[in-house]
DRENDO-1510 file (C-alpha; in Angstrom, 1 decimal, always signed):
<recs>
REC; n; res; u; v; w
REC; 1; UNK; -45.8; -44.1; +71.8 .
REC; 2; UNK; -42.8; -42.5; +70.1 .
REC; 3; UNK; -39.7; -41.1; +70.7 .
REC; 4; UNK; -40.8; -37.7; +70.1 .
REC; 5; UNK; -44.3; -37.6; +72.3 .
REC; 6; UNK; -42.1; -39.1; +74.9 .
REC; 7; UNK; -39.9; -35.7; +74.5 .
REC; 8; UNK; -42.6; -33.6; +74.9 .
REC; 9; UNK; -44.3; -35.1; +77.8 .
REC; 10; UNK; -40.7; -35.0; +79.4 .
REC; 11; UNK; -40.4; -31.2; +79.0 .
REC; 12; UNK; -43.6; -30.2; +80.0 .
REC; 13; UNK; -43.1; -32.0; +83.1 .
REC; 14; UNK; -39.7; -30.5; +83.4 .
REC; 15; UNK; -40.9; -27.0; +82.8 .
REC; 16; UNK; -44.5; -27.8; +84.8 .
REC; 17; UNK; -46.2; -25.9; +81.9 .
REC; 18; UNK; -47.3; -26.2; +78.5 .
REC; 19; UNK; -46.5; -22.6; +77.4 .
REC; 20; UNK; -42.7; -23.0; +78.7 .
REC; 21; UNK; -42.4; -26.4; +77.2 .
REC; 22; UNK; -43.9; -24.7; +74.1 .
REC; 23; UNK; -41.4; -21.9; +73.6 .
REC; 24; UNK; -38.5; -24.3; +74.7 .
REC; 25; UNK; -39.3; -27.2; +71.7 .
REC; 26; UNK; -40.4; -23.8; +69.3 .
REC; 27; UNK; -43.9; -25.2; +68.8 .
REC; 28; UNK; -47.1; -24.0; +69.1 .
REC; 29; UNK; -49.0; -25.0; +72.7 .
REC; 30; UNK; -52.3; -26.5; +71.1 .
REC; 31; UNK; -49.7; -29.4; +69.2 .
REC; 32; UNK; -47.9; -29.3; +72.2 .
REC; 33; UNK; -51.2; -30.4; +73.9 .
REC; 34; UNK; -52.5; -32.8; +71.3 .
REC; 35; UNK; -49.4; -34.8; +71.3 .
REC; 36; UNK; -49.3; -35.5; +75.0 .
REC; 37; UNK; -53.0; -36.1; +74.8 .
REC; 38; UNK; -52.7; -38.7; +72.4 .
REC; 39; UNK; -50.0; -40.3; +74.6 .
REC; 40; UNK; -52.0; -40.6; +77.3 .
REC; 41; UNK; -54.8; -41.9; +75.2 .
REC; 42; UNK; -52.1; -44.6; +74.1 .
REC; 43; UNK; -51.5; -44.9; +77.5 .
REC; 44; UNK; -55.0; -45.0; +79.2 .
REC; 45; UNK; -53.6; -43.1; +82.0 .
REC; 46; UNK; -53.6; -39.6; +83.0 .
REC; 47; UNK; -50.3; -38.2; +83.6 .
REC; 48; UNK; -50.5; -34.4; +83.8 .
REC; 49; UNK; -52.9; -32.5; +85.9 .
REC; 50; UNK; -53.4; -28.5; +84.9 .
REC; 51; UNK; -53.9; -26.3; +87.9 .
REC; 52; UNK; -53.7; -22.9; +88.6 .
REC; 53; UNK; -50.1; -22.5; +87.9 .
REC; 54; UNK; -49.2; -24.9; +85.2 .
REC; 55; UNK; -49.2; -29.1; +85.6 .
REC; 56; UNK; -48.2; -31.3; +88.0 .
REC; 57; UNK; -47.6; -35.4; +87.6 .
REC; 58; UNK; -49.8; -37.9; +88.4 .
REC; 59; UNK; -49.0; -41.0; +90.0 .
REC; 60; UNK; -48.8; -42.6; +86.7 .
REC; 61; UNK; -47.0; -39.4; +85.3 .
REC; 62; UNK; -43.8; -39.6; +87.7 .
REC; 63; UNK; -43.5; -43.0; +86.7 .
REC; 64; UNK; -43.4; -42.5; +83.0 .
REC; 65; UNK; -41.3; -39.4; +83.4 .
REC; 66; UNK; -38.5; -41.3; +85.3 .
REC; 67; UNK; -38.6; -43.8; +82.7 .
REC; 68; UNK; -39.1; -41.3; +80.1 .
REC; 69; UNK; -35.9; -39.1; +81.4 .
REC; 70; UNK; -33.3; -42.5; +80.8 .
REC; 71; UNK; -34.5; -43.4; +77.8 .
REC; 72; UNK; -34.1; -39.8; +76.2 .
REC; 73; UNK; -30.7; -39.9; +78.2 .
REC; 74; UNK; -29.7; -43.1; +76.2 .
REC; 75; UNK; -30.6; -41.8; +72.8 .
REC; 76; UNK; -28.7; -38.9; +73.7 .
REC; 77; UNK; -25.6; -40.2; +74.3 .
REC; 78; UNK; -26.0; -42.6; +71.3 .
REC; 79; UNK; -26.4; -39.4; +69.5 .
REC; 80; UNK; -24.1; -37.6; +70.8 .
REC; 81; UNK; -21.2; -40.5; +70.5 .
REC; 82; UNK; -22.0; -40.8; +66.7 .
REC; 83; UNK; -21.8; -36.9; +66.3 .
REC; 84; UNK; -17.8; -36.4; +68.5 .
REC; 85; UNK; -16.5; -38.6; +65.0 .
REC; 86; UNK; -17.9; -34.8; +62.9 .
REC; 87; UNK; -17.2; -33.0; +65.9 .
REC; 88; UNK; -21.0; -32.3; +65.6 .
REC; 89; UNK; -23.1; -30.9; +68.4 .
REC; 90; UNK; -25.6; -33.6; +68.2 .
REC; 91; UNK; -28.1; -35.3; +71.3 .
REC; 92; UNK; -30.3; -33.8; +73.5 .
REC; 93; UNK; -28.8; -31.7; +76.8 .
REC; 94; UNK; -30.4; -30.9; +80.0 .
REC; 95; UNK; -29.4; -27.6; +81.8 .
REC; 96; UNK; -30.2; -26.6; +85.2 .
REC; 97; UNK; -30.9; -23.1; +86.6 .
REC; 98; UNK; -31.1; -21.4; +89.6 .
REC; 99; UNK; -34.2; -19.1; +89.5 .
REC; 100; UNK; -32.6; -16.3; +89.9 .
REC; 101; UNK; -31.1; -16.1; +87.2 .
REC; 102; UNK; -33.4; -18.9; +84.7 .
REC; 103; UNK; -35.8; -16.1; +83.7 .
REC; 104; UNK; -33.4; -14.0; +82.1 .
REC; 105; UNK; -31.0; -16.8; +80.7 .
REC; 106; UNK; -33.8; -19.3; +79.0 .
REC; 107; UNK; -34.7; -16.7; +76.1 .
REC; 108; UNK; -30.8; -15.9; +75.0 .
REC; 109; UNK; -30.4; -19.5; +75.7 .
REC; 110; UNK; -32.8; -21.0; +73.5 .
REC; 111; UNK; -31.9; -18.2; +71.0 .
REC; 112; UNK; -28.4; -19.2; +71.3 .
REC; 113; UNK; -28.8; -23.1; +71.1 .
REC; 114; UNK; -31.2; -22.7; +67.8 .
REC; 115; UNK; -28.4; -20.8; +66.1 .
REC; 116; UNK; -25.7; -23.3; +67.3 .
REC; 117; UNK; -26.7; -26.5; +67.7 .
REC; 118; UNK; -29.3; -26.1; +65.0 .
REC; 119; UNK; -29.6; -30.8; +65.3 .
REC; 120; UNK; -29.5; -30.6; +68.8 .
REC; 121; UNK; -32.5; -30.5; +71.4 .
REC; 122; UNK; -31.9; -28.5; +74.9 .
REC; 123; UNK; -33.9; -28.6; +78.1 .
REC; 124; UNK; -34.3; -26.4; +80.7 .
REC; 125; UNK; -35.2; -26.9; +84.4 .
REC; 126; UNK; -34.9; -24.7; +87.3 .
REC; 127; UNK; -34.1; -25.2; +90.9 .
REC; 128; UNK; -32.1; -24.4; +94.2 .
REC; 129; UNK; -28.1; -25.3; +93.8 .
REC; 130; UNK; -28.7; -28.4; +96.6 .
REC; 131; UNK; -31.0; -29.7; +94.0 .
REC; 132; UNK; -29.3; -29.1; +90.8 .
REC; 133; UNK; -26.1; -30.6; +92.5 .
REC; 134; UNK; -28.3; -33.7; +93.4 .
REC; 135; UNK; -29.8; -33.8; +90.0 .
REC; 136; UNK; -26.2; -33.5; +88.1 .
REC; 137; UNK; -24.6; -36.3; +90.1 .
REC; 138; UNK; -28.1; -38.3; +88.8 .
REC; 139; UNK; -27.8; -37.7; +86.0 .
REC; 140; UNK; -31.1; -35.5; +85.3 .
REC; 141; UNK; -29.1; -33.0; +84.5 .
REC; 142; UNK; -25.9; -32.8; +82.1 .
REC; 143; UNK; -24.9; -29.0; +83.3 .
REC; 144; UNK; -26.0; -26.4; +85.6 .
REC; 145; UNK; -25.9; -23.4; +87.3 .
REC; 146; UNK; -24.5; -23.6; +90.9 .
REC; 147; UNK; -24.4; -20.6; +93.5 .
REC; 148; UNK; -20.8; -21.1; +96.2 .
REC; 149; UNK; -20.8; -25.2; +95.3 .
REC; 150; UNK; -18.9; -27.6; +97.7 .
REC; 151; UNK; -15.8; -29.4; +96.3 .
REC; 152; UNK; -17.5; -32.7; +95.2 .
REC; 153; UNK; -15.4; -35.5; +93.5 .
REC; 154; UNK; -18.5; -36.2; +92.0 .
REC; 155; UNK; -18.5; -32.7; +90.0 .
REC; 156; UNK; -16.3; -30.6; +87.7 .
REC; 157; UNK; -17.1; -27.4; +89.1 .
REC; 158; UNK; -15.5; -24.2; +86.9 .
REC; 159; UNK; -16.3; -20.4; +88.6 .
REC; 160; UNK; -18.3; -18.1; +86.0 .
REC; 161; UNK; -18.9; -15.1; +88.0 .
REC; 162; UNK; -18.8; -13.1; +91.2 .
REC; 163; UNK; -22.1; -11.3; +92.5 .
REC; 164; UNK; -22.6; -9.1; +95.9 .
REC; 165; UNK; -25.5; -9.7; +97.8 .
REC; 166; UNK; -27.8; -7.1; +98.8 .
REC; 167; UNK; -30.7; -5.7; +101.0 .
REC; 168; UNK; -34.1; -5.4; +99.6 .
REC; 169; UNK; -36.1; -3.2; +100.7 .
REC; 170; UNK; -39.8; -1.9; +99.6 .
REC; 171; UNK; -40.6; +1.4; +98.1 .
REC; 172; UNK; -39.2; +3.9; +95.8 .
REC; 173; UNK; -36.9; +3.2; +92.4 .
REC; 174; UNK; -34.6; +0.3; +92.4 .
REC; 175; UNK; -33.1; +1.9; +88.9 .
REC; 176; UNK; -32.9; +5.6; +90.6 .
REC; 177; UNK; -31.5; +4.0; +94.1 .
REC; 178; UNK; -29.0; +1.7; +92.6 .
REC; 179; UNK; -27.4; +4.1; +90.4 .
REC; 180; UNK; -27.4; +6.8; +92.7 .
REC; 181; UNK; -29.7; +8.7; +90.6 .
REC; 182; UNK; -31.9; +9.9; +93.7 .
REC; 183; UNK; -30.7; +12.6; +95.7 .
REC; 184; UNK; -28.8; +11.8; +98.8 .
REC; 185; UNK; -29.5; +7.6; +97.5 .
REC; 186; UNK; -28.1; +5.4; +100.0 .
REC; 187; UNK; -26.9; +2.4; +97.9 .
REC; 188; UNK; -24.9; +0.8; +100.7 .
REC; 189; UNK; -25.6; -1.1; +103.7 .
REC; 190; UNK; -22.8; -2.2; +106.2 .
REC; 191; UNK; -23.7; -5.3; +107.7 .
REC; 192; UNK; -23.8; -4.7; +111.4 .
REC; 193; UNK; -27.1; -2.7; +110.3 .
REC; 194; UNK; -28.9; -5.9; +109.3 .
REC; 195; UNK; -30.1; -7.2; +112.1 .
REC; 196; UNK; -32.3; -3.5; +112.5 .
REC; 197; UNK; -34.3; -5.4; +109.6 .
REC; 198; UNK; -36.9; -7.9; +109.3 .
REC; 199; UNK; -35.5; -11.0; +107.4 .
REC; 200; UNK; -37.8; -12.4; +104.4 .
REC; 201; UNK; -35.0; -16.0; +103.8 .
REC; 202; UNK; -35.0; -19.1; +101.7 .
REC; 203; UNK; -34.8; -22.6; +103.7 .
REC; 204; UNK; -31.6; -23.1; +105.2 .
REC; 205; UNK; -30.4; -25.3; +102.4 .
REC; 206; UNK; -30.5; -22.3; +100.4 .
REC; 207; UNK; -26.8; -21.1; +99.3 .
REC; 208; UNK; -27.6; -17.5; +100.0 .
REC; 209; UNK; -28.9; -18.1; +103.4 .
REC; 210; UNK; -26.1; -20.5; +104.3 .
REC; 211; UNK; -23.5; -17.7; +103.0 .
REC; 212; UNK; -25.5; -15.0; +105.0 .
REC; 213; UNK; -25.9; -16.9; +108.9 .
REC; 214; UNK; -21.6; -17.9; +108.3 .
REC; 215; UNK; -21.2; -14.0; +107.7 .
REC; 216; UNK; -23.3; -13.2; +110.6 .
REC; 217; UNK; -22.2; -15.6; +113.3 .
REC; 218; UNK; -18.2; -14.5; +112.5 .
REC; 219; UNK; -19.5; -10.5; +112.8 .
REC; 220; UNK; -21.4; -11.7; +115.9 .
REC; 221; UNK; -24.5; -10.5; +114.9 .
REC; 222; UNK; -27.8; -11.9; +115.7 .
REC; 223; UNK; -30.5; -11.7; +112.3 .
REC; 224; UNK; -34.0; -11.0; +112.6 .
REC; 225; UNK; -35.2; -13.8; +110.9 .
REC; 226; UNK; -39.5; -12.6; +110.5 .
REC; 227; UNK; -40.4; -15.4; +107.7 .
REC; 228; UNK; -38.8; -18.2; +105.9 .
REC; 229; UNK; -39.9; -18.9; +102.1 .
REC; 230; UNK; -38.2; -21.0; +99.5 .
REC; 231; UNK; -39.6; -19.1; +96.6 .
REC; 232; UNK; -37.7; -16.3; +95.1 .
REC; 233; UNK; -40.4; -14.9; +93.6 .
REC; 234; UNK; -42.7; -14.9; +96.4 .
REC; 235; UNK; -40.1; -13.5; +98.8 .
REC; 236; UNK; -40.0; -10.7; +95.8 .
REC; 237; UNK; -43.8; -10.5; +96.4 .
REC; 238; UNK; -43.7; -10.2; +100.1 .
REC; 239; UNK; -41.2; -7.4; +100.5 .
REC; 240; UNK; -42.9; -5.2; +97.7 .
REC; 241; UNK; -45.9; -6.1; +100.4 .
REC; 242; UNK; -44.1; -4.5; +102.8 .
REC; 243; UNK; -43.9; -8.1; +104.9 .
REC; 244; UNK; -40.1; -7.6; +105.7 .
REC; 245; UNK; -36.2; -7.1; +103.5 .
REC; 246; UNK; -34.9; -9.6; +101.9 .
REC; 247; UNK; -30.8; -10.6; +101.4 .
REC; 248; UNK; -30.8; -11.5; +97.5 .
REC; 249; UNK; -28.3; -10.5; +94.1 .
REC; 250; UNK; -29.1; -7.7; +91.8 .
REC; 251; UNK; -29.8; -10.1; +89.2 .
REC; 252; UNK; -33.0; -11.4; +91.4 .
REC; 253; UNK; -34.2; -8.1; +91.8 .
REC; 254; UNK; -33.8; -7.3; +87.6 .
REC; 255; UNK; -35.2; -10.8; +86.9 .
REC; 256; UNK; -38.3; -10.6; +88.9 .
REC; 257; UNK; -39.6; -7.3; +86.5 .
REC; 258; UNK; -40.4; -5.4; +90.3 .
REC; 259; UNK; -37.6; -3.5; +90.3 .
REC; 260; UNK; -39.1; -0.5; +90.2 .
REC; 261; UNK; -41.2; -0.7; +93.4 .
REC; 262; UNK; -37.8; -2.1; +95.2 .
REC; 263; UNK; -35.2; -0.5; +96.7 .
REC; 264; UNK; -31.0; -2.2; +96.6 .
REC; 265; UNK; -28.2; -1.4; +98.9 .
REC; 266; UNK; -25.2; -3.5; +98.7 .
REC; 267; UNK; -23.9; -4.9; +101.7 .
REC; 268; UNK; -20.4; -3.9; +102.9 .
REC; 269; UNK; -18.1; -3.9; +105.5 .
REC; 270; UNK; -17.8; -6.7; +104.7 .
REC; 271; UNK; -19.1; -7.5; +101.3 .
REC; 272; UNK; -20.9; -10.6; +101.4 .
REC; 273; UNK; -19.9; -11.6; +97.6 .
REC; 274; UNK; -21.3; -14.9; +95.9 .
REC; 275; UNK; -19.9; -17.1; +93.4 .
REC; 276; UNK; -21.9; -18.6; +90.2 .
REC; 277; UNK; -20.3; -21.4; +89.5 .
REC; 278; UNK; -20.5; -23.8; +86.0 .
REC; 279; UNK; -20.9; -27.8; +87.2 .
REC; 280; UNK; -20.8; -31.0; +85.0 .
REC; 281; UNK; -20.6; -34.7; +85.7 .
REC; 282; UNK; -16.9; -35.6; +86.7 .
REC; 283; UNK; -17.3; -38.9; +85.6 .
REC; 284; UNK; -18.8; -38.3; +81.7 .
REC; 285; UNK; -17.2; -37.6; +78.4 .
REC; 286; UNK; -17.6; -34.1; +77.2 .
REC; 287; UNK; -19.6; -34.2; +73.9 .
REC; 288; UNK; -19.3; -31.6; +71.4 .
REC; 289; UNK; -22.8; -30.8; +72.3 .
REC; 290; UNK; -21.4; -30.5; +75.8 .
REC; 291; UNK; -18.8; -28.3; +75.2 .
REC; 292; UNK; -20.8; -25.8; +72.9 .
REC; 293; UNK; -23.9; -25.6; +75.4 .
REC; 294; UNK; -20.6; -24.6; +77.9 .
REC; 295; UNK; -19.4; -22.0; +76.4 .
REC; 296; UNK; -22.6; -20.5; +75.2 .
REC; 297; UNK; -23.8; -20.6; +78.9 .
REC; 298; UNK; -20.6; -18.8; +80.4 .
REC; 299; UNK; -20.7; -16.1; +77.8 .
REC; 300; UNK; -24.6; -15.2; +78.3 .
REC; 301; UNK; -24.0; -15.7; +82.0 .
REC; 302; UNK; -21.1; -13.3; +82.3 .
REC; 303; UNK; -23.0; -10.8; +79.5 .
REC; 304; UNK; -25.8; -10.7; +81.9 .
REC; 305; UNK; -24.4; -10.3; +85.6 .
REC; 306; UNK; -22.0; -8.2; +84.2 .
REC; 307; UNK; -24.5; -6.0; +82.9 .
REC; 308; UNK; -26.4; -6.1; +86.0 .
REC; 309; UNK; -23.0; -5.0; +88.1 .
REC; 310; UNK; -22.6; -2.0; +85.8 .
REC; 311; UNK; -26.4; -0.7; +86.2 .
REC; 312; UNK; -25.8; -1.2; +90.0 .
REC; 313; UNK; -23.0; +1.0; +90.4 .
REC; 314; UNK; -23.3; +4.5; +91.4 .
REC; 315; UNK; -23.4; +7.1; +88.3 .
</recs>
């Protein structure tokens, strides 16, 4: 077993797939495969099982990956500490996504890192703010993505960006309804309306659904709550099934390449607006890798939601 097989098992069971692991470490899947083969060949265990939808961990897996995950830490940070004396973005970084907002960041991301931190190695996970907070103050993860955070002394917590939330709906153009393209296109919803439609929501847990029942319970409004689903992508599914509405951002909607068989109204009256917020570890030294993979998130982050905000404006 090396250093660098133990790298690659770790992001593929990160990413739970061999293609994303692929285009994350910028080499070709059958390598990809061979290598983790051969490590569980020097192993004699199985540690990754293919299904349907990519890989999950064996028994024997999870072990190695949690053992796997601190001793890449440690290498980093030895890394890293020998690159702040160049002020060289050296080590290996874990960032943390919401999902959102992961499938249109990892490209620009990885793009991005390759050009910046050319000696540097990046890995990319996705999951809800609760567990990306969890996974920070772990030390899983060395930055993240978090959607209205709680003030945590255990986290640096920095706001990126502002996003409404709005009511999706099945049926006719997102693109012509958002930017008021279709005649007589509604692209507002006040709030009081809501509870006319059924709810597709995330687990309670969720920040959007936290943010949403707080809105609801000060307006005094009871929400029709038809089906609860942690997946963004399969709530995206069921309301282009015509199962129900759901309460998501714009940047959901333009991420989940359905836009066009969706229909977006912003909620008003009031607004319900949510904050993307940039969290670190309180209690580690930023590295120059640090620092640069913060700033190049922040910039992509605000490029993109900005751009989102402008297509969903009237005109």
């Amino acid at each position: 077993m090396n250093f660098k097989q133990l790298e690659y098992f770790v992001h593929v069971a990160e990413l739970g797939s061999f293609s994303k692991a692929a285009l994350v470490l910028d080499i070709a899947q059958p390598a990809l495969s061979r290598q983790v083969r051969a490590l569980e060949i020097e192993l004699r265990e199985t540690l990754l099982l293919r299904n349907g939808r990519g890989v999950v961990l064996t028994e024997a897996g999870q072990r190695l990956y949690e053992h796997g995950v601190n001793i890449l830490q440690a290498l980093a940070q030895a890394e890293a500490e020998m690159g702040a004396n160049r002020d060289e973005p050296l080590g290996r970084i874990t960032i943390g996504l919401p999902p959102s907002v992961g499938r249109q960041l990892t490209l620009p991301l990885i793009d991005g890192f390759q050009r910046l931190c050319p000696k540097a190695r990046l890995a990319i996970v996705e999951g809800l703010s609760s567990h990306i907070t969890e996974w920070i103050t772990t030390g899983r993860v060395d930055l993240g993505l978090l959607y209205n955070p709680e003030a945590q002394t255990a986290l640096e917590i920095t706001p990126v960006i502002e996003e409404s939330l709005c009511l999706v709906s099945p049926g006719g153009s997102t693109r012509a309804t958002i930017r008021g393209a279709a005649a007589g296109a509604v692209t507002v919803l006040p709030l009081a309306e809501l509870p006319l439609y059924p709810l597709i929501v995330p687990e309670r847990s969720h920040a959007i659904r936290k943010l949403l029942e707080t809105r609801a319970v000060l307006a005094g409004l009871k929400l029709n709550i038809a089906w609860e689903v942690s997946s963004i992508a399969a709530i995206i599914d069921l309301v282009c099934a015509g199962y129900g509405h759901a309460v998501l951002h714009a940047s959901a909607v333009a991420a989940s390449g359905r836009a066009d068989q969706l229909r977006v109204r912003t909620l008003v009256q009031p607004n319900l607006n949510s904050m993307l917020c940039l969290a670190v570890s309180a209690h580690k030294r930023p590295s120059p890798l640090m620092r640069q993979a913060t700033r190049l998130l922040t910039e992509l982050v605000r490029a993109l939601l900005q751009g989102t905000a402008a297509q969903s404006q009237p005109g």
